[in-house]
N, C-alpha and C positions, 0 to 999 in steps of 0.2 A: 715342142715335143711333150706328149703325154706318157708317162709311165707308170703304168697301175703294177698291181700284182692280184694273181686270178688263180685258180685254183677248176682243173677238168677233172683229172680221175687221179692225180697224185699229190704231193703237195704242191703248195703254194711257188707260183712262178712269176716275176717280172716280166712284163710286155712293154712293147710300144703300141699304143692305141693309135689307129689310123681313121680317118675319115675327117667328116666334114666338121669343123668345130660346132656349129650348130646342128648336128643331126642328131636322129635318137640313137639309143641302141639298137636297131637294128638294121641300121644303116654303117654300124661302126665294124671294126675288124680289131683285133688283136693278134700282133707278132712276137713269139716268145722269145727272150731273153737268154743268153748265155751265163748263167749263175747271176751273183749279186752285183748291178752297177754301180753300186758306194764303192767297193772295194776293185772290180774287175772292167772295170767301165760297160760303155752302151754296146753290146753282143750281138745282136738279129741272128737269131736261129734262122732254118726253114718252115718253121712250123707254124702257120697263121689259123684262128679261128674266127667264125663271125661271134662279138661280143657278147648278143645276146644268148650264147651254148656255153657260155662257162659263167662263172659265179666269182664279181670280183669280190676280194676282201679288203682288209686297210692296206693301204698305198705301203703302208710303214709302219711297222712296229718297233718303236724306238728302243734302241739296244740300252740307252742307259735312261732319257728323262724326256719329259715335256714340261718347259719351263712357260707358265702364263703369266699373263703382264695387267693387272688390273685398274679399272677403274683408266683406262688408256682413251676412252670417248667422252668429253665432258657433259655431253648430255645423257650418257649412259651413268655417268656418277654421278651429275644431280639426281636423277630418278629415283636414287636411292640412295638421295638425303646424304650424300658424301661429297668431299672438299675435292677440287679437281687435283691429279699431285704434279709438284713441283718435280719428282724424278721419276721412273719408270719403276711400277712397283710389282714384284715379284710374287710366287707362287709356284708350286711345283706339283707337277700330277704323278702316278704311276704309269707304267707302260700296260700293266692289266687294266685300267679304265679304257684303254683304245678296244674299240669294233669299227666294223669298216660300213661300207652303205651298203644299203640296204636290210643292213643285220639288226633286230630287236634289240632293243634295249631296256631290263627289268630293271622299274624304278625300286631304288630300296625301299623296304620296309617300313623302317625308320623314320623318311620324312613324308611329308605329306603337301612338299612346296617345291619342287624342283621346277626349276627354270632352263628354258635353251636360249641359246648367246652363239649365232651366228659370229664364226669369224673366218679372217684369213689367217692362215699358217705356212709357217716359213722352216724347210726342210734341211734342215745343215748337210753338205757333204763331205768336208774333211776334219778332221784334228785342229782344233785353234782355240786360243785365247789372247783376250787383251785385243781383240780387231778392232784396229781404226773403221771410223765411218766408211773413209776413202776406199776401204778392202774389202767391206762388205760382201760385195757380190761375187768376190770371189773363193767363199767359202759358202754360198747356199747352193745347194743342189735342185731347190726349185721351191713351187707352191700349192699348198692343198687347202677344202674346205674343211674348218673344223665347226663342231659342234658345242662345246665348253659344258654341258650341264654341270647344272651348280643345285644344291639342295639350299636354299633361300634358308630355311628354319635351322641346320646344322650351321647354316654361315653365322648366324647374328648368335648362336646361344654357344657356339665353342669357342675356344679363344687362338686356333691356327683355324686353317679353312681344308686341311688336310681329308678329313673325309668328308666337306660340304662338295668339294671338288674332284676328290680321288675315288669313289666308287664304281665298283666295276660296270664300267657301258657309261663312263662318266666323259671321256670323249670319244666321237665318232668324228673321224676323218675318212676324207677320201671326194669324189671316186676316184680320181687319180692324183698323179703328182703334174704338174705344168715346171716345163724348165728352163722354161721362153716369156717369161710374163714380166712387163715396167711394169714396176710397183710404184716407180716415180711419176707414174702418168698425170699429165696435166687433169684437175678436174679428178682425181683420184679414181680408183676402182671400187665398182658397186659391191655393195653386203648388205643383203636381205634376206632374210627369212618370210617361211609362210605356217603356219598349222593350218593342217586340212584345206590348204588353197588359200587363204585368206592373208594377204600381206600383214606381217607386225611387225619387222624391220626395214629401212630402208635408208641407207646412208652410205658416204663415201668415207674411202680413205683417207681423203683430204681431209676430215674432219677429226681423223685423231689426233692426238693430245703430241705422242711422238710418233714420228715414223717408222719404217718399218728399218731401217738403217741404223740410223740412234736404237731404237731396242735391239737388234741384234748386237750391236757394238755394245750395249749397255748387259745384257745379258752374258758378254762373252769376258766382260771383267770381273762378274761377279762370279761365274765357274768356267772352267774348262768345256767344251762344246766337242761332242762324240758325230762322226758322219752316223744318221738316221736319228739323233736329237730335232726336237720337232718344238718350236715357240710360235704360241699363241696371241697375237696380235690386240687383241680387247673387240670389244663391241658394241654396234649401236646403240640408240636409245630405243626403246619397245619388245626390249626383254620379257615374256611373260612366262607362268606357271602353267604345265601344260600335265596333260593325266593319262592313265593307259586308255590304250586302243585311239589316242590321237598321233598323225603323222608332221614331221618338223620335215621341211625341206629349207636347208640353209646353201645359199648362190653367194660365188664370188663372182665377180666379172671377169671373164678371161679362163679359168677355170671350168666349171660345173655348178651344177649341183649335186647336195648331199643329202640322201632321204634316210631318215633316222623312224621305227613304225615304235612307238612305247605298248607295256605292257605292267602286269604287276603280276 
């Protein structure tokens, strides 16, 4: 089950996206939603549009945090010259760096080196702390594409990574949420990126450092865990610095894709 949130002529509404998981948007449909399903559960109005007449936004705007997990692909940490870690290492974003796909995103000012970092992300849906491995799935409410940009020159010369990572349009998630997806899958799920069409990521899940279970269990001792709390998984190796007027499209398997267009 896919769950975006789209926006026709009022606010912002939760759908069920229908159609073929491989089709385009204009093959898909969207059915509106009875208020919020973190809190009210899955609703189905009467009200269906075809996808491509409305404008989705981010799947989710996290009510309290986006917790990222760094240096989580050991060939994404050697690339840059870093020790693979022995534990799950931490980071936290603002809820104002979330946009959704297809929305611009203005590189700051200030740096001159930002980077996009395809990942998968993992969408909490109730109240928990302290979750065992074993309980995991029974506190995520599903999975989205994220985008992580990072400002490469704010990360090495500050001493938190708070604004290399937190500037507004500094994650883009979406297009939807998936709430059916093995993230156990043998042989892992793909995560790739492209600029302007061109592959520069390309790797599985199997290949990170921890999983997506251990980091959410790891993540949920470290703080308490809000339904629409949204964690960041890490990311391949083939990260690069990308500049306005290029477009990042970041693919999970099972999922979407997530087109992000830059600007300055």
């Amino acid at each position: 089950m896919r769950i975006a949130r789209f926006v026709d002529q009022a606010e912002p509404t939760y759908g069920i996206v229908e159609g073929p998981a491989d089709a385009d948007l204009s093959e898909l449909s969207i059915t509106a939603l009875q208020g919020d399903p973190f809190f009210h559960g899955i609703q189905p109005t009467g009200t269906t549009h075809r996808l491509e007449d409305v404008r989705l936004v981010a799947p989710i705007i996290p009510r309290s945090k986006i917790v990222g997990v760094g240096r989580n692909w050991a060939d994404h940490a050697k690339e840059l010259g870093n020790e693979v870690p022995t534990s799950p290492q931490l980071f936290l974003k603002p809820n104002t760096a979330v946009v959704g796909p297809y929305e611009p995103v203005t590189l700051p000012s200030w740096s001159d080196e930002v980077a996009f970092e395809a990942e998968l992300a993992v969408v909490i849906g109730t109240i928990c702390k302290d979750v065992p491995v074993s309980r995991v799935d029974d506190v995520v409410f599903g999975y989205t594409v994220a985008n992580d940009l990072t400002a490469r020159d704010a990360q090495r010369t500050d001493m938190q990574w708070a604004r290399a990572k937190g500037f507004d349009g500094a994650c883009p998630l979406g297009p939807w949420i998936e709430a059916e997806l093995d993230v156990e899958a043998a042989g892992g799920l793909a995560v790739r990126s492209r600029v302007d069409g061109e592959l520069r990521q390309d790797g599985t899940t199997a290949d990170m450092v921890f999983g997506v279970r251990e980091i959410v269990a790891a993540v949920s001792e470290a703080f308490t865990l809000l339904p629409g709390d949204v964690i960041l998984t890490g990311t391949p190796s083939g990260a690069g610095v990308v500049d306005a007027g290029q477009r990042v499209e970041c693919e999970v398997e099972g999922i979407g894709t997530l087109l992000t267009h830059l600007r300055r």
